[in-house]
KEZA-987827 format. One line per 5 residues: number of its first residue (from 0); for each residue x, z, y of N, C-alpha, C, O. Coordinates in nm, 3 decimals. Example, Ala and Ser with C-alpha at 12.3 -4.5 7.8 and 13.67 -1.06 7.14 Angstrom:
// residues 2
0 = 1.319:0.780:-0.569:1.230:0.780:-0.450:1.320:0.780:-0.330:1.424:0.846:-0.332 ~ 1.285:0.708:-0.225:1.367:0.714:-0.106:1.290:0.787:0.003:1.341:0.804:0.114
***
This chain:
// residues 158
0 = 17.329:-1.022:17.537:17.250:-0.911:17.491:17.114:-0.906:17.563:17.017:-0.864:17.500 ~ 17.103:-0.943:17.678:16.992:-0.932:17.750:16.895:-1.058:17.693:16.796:-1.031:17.624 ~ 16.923:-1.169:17.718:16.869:-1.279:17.641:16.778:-1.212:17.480:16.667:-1.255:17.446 ~ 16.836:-1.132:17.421:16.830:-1.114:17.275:16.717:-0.994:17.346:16.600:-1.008:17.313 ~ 16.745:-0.905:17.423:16.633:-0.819:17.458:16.540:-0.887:17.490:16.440:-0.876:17.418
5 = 16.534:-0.989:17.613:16.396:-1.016:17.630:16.321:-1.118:17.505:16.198:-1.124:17.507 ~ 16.398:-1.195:17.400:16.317:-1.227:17.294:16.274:-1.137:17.228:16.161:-1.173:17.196 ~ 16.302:-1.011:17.174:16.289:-0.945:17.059:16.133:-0.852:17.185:16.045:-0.779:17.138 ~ 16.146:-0.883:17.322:16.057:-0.820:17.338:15.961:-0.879:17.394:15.874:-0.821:17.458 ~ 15.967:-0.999:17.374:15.818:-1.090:17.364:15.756:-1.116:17.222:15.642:-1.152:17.193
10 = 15.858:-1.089:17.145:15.801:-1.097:16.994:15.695:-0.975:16.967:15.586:-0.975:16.911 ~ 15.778:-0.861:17.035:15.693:-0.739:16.975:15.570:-0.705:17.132:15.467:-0.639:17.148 ~ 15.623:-0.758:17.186:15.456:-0.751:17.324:15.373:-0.828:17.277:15.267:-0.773:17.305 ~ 15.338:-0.967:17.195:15.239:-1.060:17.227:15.201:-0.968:17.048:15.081:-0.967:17.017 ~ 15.304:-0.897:16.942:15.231:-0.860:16.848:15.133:-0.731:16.914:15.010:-0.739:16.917
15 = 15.187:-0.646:16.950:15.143:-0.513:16.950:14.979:-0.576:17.017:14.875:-0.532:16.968 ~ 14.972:-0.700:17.152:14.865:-0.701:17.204:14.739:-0.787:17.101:14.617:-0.775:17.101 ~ 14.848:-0.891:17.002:14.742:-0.915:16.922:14.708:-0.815:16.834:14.664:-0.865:16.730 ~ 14.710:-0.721:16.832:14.642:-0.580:16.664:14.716:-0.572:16.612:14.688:-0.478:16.538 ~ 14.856:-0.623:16.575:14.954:-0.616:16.505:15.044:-0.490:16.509:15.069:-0.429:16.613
20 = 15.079:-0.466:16.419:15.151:-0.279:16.388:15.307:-0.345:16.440:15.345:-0.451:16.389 ~ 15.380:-0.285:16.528:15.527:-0.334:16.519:15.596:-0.194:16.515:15.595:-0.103:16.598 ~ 15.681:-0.210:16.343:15.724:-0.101:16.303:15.818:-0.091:16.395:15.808:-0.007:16.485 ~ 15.909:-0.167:16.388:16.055:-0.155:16.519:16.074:-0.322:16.598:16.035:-0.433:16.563 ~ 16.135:-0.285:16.690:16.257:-0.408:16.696:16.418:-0.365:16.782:16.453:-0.286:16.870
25 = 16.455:-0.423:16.733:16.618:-0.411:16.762:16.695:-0.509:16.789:16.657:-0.623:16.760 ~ 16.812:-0.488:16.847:16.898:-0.632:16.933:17.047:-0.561:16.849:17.163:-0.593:16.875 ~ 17.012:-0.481:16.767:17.164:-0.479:16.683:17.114:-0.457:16.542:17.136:-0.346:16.495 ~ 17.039:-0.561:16.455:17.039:-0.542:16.366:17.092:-0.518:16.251:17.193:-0.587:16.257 ~ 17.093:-0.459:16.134:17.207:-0.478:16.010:17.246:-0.592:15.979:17.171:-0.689:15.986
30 = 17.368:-0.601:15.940:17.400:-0.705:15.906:17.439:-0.716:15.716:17.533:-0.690:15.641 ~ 17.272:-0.779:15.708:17.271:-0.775:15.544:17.367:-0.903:15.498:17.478:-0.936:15.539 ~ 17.281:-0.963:15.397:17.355:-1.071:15.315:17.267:-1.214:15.371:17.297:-1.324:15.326 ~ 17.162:-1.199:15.467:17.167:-1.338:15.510:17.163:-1.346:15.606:17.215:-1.242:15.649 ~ 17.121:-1.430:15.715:17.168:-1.558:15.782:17.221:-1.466:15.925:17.124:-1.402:15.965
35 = 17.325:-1.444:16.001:17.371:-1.354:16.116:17.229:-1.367:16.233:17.186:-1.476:16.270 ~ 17.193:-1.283:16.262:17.068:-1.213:16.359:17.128:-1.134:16.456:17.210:-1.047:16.425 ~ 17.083:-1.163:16.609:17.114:-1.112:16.691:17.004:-0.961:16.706:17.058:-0.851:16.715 ~ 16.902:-0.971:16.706:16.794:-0.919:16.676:16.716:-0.910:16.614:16.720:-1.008:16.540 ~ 16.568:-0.800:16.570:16.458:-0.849:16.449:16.369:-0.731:16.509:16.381:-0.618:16.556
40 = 16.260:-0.841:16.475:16.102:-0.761:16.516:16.077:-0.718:16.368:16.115:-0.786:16.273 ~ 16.011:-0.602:16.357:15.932:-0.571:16.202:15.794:-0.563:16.216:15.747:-0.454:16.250 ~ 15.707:-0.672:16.194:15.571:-0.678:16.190:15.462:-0.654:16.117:15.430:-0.744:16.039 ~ 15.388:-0.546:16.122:15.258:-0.517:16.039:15.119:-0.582:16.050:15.044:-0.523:16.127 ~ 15.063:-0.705:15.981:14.954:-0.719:16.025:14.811:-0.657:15.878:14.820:-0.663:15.755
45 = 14.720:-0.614:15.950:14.594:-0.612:15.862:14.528:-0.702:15.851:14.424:-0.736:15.907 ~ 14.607:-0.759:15.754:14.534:-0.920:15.738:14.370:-0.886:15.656:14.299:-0.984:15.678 ~ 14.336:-0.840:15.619:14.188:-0.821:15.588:14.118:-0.824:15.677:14.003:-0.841:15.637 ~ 14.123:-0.818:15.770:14.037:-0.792:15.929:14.024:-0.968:15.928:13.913:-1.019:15.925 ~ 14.120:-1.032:15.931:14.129:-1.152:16.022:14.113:-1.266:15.888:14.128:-1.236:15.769
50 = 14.075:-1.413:15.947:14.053:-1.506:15.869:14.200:-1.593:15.807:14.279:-1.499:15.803 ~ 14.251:-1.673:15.776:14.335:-1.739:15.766:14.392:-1.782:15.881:14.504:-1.766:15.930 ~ 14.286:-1.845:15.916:14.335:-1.908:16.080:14.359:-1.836:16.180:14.456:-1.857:16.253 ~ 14.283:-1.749:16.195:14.299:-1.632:16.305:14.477:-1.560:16.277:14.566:-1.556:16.362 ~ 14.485:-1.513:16.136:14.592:-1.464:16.112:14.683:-1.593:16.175:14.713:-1.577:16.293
55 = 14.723:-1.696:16.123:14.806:-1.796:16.131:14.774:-1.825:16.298:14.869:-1.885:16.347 ~ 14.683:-1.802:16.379:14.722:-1.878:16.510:14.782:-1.708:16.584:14.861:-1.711:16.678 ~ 14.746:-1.613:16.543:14.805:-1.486:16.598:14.991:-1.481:16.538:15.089:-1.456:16.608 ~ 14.987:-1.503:16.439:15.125:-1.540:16.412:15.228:-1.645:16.443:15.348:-1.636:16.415 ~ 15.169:-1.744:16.502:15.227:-1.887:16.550:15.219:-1.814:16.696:15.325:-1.833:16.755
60 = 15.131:-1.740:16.771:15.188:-1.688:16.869:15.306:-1.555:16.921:15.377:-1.543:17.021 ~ 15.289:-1.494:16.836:15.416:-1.402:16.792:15.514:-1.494:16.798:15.586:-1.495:16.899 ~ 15.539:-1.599:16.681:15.688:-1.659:16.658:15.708:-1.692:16.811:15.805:-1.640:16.867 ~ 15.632:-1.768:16.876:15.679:-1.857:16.951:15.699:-1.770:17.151:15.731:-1.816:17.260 ~ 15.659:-1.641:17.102:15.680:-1.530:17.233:15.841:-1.494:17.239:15.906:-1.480:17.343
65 = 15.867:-1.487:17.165:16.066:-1.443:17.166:16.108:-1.580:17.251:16.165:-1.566:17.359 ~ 16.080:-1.718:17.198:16.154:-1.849:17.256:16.113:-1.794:17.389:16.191:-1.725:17.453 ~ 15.963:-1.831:17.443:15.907:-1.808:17.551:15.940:-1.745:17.656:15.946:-1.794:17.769 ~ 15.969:-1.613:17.621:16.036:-1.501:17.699:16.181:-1.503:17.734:16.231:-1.444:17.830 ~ 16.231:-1.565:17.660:16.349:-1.582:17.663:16.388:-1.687:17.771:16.475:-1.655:17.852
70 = 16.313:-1.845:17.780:16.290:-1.924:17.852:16.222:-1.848:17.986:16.189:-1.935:18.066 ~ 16.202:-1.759:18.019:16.104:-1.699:18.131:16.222:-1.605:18.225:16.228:-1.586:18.346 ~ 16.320:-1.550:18.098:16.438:-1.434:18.178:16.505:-1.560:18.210:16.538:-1.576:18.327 ~ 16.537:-1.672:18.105:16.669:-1.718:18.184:16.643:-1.851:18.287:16.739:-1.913:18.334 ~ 16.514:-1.884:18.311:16.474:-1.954:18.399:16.505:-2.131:18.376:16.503:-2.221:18.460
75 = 16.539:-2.136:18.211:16.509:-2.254:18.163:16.461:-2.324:18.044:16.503:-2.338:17.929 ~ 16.338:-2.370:18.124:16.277:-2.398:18.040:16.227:-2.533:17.921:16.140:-2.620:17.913 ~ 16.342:-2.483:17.842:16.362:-2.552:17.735:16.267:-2.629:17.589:16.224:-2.516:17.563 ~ 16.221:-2.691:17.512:16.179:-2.691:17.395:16.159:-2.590:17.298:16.278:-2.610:17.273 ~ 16.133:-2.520:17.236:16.158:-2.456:17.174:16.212:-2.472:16.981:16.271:-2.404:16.898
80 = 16.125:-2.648:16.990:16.175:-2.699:16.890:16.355:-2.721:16.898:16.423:-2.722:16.796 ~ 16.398:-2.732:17.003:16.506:-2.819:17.016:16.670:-2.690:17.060:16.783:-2.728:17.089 ~ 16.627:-2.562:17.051:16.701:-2.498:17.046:16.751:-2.419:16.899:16.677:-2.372:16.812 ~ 16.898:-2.420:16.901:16.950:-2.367:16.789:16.902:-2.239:16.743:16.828:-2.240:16.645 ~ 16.934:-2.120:16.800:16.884:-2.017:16.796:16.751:-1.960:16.770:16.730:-1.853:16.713
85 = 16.647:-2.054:16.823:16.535:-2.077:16.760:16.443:-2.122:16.674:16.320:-2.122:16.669 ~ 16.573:-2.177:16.577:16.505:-2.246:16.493:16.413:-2.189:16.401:16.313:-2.248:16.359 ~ 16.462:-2.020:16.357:16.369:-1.961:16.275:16.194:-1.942:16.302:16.091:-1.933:16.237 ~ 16.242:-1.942:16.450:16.082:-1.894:16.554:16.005:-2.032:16.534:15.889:-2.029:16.492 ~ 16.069:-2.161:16.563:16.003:-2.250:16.561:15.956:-2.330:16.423:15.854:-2.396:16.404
90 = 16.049:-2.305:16.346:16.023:-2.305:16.189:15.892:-2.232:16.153:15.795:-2.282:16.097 ~ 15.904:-2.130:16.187:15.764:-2.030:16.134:15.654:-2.073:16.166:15.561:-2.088:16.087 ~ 15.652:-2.092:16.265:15.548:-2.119:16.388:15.483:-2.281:16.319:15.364:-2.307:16.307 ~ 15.603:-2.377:16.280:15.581:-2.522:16.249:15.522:-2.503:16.064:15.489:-2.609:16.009 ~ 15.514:-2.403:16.001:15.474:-2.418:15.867:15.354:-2.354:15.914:15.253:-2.419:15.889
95 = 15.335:-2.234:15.982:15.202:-2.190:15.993:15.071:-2.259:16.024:14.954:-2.240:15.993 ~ 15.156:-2.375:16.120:15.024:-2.457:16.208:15.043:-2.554:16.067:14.980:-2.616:16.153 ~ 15.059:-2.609:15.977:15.062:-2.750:15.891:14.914:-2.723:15.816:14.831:-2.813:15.830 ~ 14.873:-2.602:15.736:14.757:-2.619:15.694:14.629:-2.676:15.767:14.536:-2.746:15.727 ~ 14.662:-2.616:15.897:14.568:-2.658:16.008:14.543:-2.800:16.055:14.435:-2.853:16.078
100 = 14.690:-2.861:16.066:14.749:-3.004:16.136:14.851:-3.016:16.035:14.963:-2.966:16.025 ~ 14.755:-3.130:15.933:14.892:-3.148:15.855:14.978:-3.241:15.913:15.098:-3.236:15.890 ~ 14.914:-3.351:16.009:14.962:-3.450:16.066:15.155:-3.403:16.130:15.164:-3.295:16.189 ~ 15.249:-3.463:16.119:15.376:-3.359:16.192:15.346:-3.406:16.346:15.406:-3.340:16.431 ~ 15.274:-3.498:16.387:15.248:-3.544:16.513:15.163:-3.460:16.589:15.199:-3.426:16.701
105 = 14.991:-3.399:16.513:14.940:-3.312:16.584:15.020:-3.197:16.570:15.009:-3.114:16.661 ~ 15.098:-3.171:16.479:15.108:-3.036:16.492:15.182:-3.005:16.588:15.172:-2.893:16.640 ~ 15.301:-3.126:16.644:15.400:-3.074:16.761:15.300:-3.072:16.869:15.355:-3.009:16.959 ~ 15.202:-3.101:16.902:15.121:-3.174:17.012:15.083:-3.005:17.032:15.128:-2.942:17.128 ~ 14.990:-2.937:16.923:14.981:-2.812:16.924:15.017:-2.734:16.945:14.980:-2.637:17.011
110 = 15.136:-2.769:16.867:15.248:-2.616:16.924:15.267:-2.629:17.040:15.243:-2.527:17.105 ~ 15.307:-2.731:17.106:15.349:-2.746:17.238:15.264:-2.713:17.330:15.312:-2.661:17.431 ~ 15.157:-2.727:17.325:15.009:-2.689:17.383:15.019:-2.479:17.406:15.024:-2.398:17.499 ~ 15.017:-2.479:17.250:15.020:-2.285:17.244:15.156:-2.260:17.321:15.138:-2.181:17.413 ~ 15.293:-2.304:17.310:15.345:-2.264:17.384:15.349:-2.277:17.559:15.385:-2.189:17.637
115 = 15.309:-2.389:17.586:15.264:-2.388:17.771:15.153:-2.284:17.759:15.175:-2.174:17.810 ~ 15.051:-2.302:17.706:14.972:-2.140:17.716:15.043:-2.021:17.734:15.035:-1.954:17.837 ~ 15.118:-1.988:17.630:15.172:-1.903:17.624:15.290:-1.870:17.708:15.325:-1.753:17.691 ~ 15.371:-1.943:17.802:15.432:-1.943:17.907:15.394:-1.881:18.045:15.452:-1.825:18.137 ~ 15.185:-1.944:17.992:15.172:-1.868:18.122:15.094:-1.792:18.105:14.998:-1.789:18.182
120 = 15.103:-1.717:18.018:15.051:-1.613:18.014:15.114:-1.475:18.043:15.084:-1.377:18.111 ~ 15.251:-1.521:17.934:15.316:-1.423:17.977:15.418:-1.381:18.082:15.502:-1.291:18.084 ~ 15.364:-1.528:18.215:15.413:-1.521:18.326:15.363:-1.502:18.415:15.386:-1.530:18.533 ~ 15.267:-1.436:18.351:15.157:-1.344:18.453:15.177:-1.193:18.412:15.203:-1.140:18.304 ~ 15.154:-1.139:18.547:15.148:-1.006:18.569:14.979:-0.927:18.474:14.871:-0.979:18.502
125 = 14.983:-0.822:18.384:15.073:-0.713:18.381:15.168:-0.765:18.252:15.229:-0.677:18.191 ~ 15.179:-0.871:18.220:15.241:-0.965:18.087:15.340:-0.941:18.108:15.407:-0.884:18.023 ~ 15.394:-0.976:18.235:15.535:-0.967:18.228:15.620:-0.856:18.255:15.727:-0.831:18.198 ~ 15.551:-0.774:18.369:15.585:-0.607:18.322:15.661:-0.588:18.225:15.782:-0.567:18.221 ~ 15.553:-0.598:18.113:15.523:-0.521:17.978:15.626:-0.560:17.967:15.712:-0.488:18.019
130 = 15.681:-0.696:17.892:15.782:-0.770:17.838:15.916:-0.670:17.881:15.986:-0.598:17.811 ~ 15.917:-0.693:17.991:16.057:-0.664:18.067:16.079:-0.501:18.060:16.189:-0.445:18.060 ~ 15.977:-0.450:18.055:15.978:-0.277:17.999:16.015:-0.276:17.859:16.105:-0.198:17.825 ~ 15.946:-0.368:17.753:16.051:-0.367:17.627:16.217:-0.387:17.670:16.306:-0.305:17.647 ~ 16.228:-0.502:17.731:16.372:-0.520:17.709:16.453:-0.417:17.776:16.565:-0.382:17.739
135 = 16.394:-0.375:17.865:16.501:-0.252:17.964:16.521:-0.143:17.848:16.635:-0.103:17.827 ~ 16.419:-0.095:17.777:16.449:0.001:17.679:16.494:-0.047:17.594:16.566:0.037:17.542 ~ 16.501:-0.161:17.528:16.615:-0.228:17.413:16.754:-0.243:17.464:16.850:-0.277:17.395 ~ 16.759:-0.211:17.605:16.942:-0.263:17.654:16.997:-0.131:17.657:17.113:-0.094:17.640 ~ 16.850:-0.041:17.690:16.885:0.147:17.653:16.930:0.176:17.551:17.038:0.235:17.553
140 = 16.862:0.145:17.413:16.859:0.225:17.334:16.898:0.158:17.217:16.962:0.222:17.134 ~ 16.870:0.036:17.195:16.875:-0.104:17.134:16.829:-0.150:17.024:16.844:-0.255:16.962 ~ 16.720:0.031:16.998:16.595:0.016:16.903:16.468:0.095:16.918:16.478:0.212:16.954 ~ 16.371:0.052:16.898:16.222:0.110:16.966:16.145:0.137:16.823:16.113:0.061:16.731 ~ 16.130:0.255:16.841:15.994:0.254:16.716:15.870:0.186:16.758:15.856:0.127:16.865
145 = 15.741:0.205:16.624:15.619:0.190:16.698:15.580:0.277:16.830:15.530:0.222:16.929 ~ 15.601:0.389:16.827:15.550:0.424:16.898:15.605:0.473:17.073:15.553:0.519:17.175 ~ 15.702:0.440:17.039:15.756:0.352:17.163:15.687:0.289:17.257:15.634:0.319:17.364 ~ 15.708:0.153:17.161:15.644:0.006:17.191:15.518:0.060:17.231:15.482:0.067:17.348 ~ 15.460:0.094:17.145:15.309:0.103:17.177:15.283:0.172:17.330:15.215:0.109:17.411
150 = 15.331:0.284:17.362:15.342:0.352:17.451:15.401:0.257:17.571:15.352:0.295:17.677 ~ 15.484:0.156:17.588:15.520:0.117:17.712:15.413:-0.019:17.688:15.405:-0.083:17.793 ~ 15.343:-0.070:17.593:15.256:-0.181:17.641:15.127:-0.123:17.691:15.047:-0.182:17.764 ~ 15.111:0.049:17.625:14.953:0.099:17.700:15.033:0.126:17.835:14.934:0.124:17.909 ~ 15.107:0.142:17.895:15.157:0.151:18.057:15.117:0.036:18.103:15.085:0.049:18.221
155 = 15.104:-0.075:18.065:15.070:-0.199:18.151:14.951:-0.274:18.064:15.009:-0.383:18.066 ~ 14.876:-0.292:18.018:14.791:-0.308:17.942:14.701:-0.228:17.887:14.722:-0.175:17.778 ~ 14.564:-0.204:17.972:14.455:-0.117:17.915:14.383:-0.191:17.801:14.291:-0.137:17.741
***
């Protein structure tokens, strides 16, 4: 459960800091008619503001903050291509970057690139705060509205 907190709350920290609306996220989601989910971020973006690319590299960083964070609580640091559980994150993340890099060679080169960025970013302080203030209130409560979220990333993030 904790694992599932700190992904669902790197998904919704790296959205809320890119402009992104995060309606909820939760570590006990419904269990509809597809694929079993431990958790789910609900993401709003105003894509009119932003270009294609901008949208798509702000969203390739979202997907790939849940693996990240997750790799950061449990202190191994894994692929993100190469884990089961992640395949959806890394899936997303791997169609978003193809318009960009159609090559499948640059594009792992890339991703792999945004994710060591993104490792250390959000393994820096007040980054990681934040993160870990989502998940403590997801192991509370085990769902956050927006305004929640929003409220514990302005605590560590002006």
């Amino acid at each position: 459960m904790e694992l599932t907190a700190y992904h669902e709350a790197g998904h919704a920290f790296m959205a809320t800091v890119l402009g992104a609306k995060v309606e909820s996220v939760t570590i006990d989601p419904d269990n509809d008619d597809g694929p079993e989910r431990y958790g789910d971020t609900q993401i709003i973006w105003k894509r009119s503001r932003l270009s294609d690319r901008e949208w798509s590299e702000r969203a390739i960083l979202v997907s790939l903050a849940g693996p990240v964070s997750e790799m950061l609580y449990s202190g191994d640091p894994f692929h993100p291509g190469l884990v089961a559980e992640w395949a959806n994150d890394w899936q997303s993340a791997w169609d978003l970057a193809e318009p960009f890099f159609p090559s499948p060679r640059r594009r792992l080169e890339y991703l792999e690139t945004v994710t060591a960025q993104l490792y250390q970013r959000l393994n820096s302080e007040p980054n990681w705060s934040a993160v870990a203030a989502i998940a403590d209130s997801l192991l509370a409560h085990e769902m956050l509205e927006h305004e929640e979220i929003e409220e514990i990333v302005k605590e560590w993030i002006d």
